[in-house]
BALOBA-1460 file (C-alpha; in Angstrom, 3 decimals):
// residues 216
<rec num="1" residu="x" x="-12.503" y="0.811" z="-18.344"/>
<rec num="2" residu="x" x="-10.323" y="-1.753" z="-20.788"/>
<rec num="3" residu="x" x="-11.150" y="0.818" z="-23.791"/>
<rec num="4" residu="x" x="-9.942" y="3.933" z="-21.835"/>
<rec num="5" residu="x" x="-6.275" y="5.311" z="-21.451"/>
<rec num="6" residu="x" x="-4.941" y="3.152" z="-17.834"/>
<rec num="7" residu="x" x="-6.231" y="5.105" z="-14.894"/>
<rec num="8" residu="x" x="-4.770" y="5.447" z="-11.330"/>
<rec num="9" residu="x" x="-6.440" y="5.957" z="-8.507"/>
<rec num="10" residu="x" x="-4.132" y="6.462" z="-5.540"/>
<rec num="11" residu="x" x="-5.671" y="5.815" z="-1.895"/>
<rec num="12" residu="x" x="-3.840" y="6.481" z="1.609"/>
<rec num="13" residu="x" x="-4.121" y="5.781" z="4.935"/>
<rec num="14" residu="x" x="-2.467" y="4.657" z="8.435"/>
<rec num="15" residu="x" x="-2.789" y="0.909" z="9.151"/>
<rec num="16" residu="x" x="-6.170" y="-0.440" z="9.711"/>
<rec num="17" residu="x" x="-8.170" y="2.305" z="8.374"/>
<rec num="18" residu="x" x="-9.900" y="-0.089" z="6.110"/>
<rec num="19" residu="x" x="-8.163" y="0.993" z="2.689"/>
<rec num="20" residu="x" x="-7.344" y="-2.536" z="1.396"/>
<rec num="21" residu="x" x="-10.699" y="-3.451" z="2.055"/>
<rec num="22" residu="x" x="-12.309" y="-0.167" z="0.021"/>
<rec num="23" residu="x" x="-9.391" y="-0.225" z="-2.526"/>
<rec num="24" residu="x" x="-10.272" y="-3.868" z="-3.442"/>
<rec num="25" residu="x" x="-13.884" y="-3.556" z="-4.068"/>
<rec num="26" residu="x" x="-13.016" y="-0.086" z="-5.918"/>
<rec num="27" residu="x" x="-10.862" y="-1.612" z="-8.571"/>
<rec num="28" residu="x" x="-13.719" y="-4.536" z="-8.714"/>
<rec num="29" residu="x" x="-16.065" y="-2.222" z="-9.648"/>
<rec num="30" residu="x" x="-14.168" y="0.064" z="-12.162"/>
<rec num="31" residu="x" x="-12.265" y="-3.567" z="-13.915"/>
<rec num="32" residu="x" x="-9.050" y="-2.682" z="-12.352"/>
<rec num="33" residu="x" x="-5.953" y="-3.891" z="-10.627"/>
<rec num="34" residu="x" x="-6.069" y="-4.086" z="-7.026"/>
<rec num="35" residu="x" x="-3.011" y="-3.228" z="-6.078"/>
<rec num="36" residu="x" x="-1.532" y="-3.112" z="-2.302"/>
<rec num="37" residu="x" x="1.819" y="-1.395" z="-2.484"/>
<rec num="38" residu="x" x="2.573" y="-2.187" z="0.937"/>
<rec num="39" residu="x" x="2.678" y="-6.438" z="-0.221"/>
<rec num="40" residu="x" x="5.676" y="-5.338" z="-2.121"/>
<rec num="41" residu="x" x="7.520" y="-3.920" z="0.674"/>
<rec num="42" residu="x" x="6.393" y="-6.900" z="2.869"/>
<rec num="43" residu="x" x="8.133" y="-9.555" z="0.389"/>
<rec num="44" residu="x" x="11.163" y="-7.493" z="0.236"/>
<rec num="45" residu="x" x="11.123" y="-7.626" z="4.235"/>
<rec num="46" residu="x" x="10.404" y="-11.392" z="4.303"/>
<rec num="47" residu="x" x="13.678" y="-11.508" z="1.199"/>
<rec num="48" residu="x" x="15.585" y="-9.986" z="4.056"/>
<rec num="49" residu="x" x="15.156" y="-12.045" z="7.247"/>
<rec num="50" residu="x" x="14.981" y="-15.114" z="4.588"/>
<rec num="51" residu="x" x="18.794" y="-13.981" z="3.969"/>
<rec num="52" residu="x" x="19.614" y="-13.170" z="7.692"/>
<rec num="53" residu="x" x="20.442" y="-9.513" z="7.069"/>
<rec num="54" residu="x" x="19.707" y="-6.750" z="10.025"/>
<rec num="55" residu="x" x="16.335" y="-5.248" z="8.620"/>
<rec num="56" residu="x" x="18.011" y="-1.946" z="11.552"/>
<rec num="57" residu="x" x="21.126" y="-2.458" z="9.001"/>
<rec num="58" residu="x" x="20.435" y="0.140" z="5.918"/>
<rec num="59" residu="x" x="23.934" y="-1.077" z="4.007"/>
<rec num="60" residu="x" x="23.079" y="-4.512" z="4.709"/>
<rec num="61" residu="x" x="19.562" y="-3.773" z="3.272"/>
<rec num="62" residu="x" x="20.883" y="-2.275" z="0.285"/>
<rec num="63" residu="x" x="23.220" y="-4.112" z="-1.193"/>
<rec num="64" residu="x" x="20.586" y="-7.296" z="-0.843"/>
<rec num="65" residu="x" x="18.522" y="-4.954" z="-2.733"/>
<rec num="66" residu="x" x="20.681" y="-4.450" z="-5.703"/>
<rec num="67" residu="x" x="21.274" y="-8.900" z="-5.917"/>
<rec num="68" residu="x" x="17.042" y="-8.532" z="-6.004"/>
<rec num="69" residu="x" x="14.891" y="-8.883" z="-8.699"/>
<rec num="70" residu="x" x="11.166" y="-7.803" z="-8.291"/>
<rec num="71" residu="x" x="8.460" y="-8.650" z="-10.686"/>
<rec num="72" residu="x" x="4.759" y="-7.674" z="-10.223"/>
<rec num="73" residu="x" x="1.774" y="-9.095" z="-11.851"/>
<rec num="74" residu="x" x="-1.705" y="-9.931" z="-11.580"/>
<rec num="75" residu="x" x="-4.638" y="-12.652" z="-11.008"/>
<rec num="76" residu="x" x="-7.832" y="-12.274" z="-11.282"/>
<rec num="77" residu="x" x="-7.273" y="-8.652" z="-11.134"/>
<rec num="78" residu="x" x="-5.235" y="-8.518" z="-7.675"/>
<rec num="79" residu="x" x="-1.649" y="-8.086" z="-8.071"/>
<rec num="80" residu="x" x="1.074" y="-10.111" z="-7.203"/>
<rec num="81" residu="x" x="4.793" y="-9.664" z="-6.663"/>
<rec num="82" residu="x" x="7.930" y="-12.350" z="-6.932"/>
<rec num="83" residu="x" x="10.996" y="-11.851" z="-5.495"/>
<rec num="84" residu="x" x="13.867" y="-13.644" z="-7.156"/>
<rec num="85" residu="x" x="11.458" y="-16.010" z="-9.471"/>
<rec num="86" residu="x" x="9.261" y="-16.866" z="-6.113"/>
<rec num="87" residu="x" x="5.491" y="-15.636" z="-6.109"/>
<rec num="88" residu="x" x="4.922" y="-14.722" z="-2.732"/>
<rec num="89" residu="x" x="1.961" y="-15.992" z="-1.030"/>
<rec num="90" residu="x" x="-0.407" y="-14.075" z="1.470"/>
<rec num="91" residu="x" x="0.579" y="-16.403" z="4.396"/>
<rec num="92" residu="x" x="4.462" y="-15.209" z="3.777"/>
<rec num="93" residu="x" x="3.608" y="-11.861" z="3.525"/>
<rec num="94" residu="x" x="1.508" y="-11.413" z="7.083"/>
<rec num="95" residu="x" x="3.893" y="-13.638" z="8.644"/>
<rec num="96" residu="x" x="4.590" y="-11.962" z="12.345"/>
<rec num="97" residu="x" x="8.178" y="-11.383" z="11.811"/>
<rec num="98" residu="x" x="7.456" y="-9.565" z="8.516"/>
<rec num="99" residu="x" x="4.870" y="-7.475" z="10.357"/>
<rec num="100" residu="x" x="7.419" y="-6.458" z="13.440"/>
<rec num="101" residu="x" x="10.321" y="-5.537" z="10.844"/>
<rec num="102" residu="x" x="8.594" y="-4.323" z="7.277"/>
<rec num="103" residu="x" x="8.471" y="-0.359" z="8.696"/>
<rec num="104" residu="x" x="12.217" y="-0.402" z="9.202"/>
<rec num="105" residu="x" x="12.961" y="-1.678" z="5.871"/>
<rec num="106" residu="x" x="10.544" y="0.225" z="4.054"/>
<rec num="107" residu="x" x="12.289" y="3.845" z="5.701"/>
<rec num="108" residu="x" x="15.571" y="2.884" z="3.753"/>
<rec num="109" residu="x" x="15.418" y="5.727" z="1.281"/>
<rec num="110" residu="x" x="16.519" y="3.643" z="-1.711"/>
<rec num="111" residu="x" x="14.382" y="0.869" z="-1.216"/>
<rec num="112" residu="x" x="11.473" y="3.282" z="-0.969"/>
<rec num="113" residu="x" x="12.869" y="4.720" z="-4.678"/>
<rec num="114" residu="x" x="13.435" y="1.240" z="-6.146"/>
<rec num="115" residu="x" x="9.935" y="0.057" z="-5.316"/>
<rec num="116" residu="x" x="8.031" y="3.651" z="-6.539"/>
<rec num="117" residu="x" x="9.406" y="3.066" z="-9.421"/>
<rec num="118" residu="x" x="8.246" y="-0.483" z="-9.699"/>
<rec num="119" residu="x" x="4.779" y="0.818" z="-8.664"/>
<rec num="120" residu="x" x="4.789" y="3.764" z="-11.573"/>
<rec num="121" residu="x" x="6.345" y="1.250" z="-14.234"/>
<rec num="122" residu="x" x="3.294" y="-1.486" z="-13.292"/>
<rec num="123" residu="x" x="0.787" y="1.514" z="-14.295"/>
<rec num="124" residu="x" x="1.521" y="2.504" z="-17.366"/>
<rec num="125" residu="x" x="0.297" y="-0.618" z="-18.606"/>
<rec num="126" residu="x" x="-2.434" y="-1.364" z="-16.342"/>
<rec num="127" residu="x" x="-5.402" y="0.561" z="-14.606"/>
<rec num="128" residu="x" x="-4.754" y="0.507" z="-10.988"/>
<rec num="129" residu="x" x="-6.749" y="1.347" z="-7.560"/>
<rec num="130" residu="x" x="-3.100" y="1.237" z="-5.368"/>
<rec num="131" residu="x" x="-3.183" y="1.892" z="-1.966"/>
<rec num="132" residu="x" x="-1.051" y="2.559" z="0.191"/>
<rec num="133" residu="x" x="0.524" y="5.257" z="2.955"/>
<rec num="134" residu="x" x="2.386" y="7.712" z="-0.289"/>
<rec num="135" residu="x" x="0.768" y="6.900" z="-3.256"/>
<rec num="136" residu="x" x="-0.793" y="10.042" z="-3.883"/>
<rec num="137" residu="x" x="1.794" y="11.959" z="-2.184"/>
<rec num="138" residu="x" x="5.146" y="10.690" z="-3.713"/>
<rec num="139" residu="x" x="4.375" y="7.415" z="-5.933"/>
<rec num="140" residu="x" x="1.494" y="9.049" z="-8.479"/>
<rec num="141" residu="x" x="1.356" y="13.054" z="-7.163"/>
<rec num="142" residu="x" x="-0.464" y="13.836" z="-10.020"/>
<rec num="143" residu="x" x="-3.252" y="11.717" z="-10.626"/>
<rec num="144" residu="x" x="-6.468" y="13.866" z="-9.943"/>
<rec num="145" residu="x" x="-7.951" y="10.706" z="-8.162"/>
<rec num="146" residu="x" x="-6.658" y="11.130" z="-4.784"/>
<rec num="147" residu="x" x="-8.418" y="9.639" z="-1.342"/>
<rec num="148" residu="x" x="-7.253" y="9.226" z="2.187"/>
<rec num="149" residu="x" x="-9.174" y="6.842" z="4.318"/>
<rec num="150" residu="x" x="-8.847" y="7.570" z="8.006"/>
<rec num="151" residu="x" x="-10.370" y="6.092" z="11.418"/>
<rec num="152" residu="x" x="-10.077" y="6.994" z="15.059"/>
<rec num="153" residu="x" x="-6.916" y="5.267" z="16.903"/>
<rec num="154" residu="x" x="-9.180" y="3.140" z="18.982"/>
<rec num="155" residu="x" x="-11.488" y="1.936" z="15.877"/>
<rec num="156" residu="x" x="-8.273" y="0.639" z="14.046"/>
<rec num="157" residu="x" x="-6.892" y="-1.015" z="16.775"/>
<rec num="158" residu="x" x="-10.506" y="-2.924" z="17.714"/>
<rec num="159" residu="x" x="-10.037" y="-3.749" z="13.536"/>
<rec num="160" residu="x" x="-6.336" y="-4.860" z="14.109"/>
<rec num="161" residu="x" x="-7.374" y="-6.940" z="17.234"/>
<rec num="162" residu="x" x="-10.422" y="-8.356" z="15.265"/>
<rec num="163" residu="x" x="-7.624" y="-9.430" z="12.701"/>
<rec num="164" residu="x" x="-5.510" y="-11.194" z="15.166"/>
<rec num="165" residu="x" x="-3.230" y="-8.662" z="15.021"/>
<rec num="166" residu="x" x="-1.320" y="-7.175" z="18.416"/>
<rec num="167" residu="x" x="0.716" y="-4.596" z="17.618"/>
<rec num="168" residu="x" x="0.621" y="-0.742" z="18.147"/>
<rec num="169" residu="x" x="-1.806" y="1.287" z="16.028"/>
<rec num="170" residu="x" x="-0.223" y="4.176" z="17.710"/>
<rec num="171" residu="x" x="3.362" y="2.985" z="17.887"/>
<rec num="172" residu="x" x="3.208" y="2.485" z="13.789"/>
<rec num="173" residu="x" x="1.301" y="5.547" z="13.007"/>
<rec num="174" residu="x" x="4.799" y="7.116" z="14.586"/>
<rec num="175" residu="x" x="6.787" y="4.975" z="12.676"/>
<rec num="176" residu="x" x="5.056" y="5.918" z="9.430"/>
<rec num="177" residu="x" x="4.432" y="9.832" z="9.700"/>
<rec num="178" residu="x" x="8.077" y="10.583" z="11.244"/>
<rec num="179" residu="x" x="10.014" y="8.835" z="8.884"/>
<rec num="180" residu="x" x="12.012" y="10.706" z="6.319"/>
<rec num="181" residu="x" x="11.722" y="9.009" z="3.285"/>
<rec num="182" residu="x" x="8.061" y="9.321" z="2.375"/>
<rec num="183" residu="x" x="6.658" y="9.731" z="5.530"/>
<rec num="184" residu="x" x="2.940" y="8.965" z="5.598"/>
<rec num="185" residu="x" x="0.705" y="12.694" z="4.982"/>
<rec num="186" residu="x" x="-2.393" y="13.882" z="3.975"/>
<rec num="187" residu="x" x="-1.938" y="14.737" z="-0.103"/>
<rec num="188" residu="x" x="-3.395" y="18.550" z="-0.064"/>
<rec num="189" residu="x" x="-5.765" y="17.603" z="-2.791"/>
<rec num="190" residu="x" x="-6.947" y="14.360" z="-1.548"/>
<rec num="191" residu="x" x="-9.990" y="13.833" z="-0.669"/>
<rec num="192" residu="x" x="-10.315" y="12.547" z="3.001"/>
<rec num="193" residu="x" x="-13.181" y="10.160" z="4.262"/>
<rec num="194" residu="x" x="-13.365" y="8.845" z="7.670"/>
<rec num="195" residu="x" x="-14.822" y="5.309" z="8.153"/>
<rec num="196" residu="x" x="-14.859" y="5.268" z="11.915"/>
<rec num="197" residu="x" x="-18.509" y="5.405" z="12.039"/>
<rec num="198" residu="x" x="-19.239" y="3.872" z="8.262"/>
<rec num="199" residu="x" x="-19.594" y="0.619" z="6.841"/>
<rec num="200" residu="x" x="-17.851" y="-0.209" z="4.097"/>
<rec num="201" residu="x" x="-20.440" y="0.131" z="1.658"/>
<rec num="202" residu="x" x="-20.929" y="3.409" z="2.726"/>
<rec num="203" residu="x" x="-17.183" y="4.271" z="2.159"/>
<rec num="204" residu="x" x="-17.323" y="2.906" z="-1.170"/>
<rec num="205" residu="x" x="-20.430" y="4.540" z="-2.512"/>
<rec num="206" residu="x" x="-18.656" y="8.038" z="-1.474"/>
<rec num="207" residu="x" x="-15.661" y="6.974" z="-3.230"/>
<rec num="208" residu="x" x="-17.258" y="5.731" z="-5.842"/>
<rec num="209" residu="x" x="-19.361" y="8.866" z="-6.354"/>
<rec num="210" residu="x" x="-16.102" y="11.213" z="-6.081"/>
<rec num="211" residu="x" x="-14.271" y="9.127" z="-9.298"/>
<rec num="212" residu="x" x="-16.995" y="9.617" z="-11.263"/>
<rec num="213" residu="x" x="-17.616" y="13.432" z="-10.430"/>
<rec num="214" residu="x" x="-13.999" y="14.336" z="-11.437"/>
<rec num="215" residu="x" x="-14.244" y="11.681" z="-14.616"/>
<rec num="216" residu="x" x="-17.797" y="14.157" z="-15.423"/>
């Protein structure tokens, strides 16, 4: 892929579906950047309870936003985002309070458009598997390489559980698909695999097998 134009393969989902998983071993396989939009939202979050503003406070959200500077990169072909100078690590970016507080931050409308544009700026230099909950609905709507991964309710949570993870599969798919900035949807030209009852290997192979019937 390093002598072809960047490519951008957008994949959706609700939490737990197994996307990060698939997305990562996509971009392994065609040599490109793994990249989780959601981490960039989550270090935002984590910017905001590190400055003790009201993630329920939109203002208060804001105008942190415009004193921020985000910068995303890459190792070993995962990406990576710093907030203010400060690489964030995996640790911060699970952390519990982050998980309880990064949907309300991430429905304030203009941090959603400050970090799309981040994510559309990072690809036009680099080819990117990005996943996510609107990447091929709002961040990249026309990039032909469009999946949503899905899963039954009950596998996700058993996944989330598995994880260490407590919170509401349910309560957060509400969260996600009834917000009004870029709600989480099904892009009408994606193409939609369920892994409820398929190993990952299985998901990838049918992903895999899509890409290179639209790249035929």
């Amino acid at each position: 892929m390093s002598n072809q134009a960047p490519l951008i393969i957008a994949i959706d989902g609700p939490a737990a579906s197994g996307k990060s998983t698939v997305a990562k071993r996509i971009a392994a396989e065609l040599e490109a950047v793994f990249v989780n939009s959601g981490a960039m939202y989550r270090a935002f979050t984590w910017w905001v309870l590190e400055n003790e503003v009201d993630p329920s406070d939109p203002g208060a959200v804001v105008a942190l936003l415009g004193k921020t500077q985000l910068e995303s990169g890459e190792s070993d072909r995962v990406g990576t985002v710093s907030i203010n100078g400060k690489l964030m690590s995996r640790n911060e970016l699970s952390e519990e309070r982050v998980n309880s507080n990064v949907s309300a931050v991430a429905s304030v409308p203009e941090v959603r458009e400050r970090l799309v544009s981040e994510q559309r700026e990072y690809a036009e230099s680099n080819s990117v598997v990005m996943e996510g909950r609107d990447i091929g609905s709002v961040v990249f709507p026309d990039t032909p390489y469009k999946f949503y991964i899905d899963a039954s309710p009950e596998v996700r949570e058993q996944r989330r559980r598995a994880e260490g993870i407590e919170d509401s599969i349910l309560a957060r798919d509400k969260q996600d698909s009834s917000r009004k900035a870029s709600p989480l949807v099904i892009p009408d030209d994606a193409i939609v695999v369920d892994s409820s009852h398929m190993g990952v290997d299985e998901v990838v192979g049918a992903v895999l097998m899509a890409i290179r019937e639209k790249q035929s």
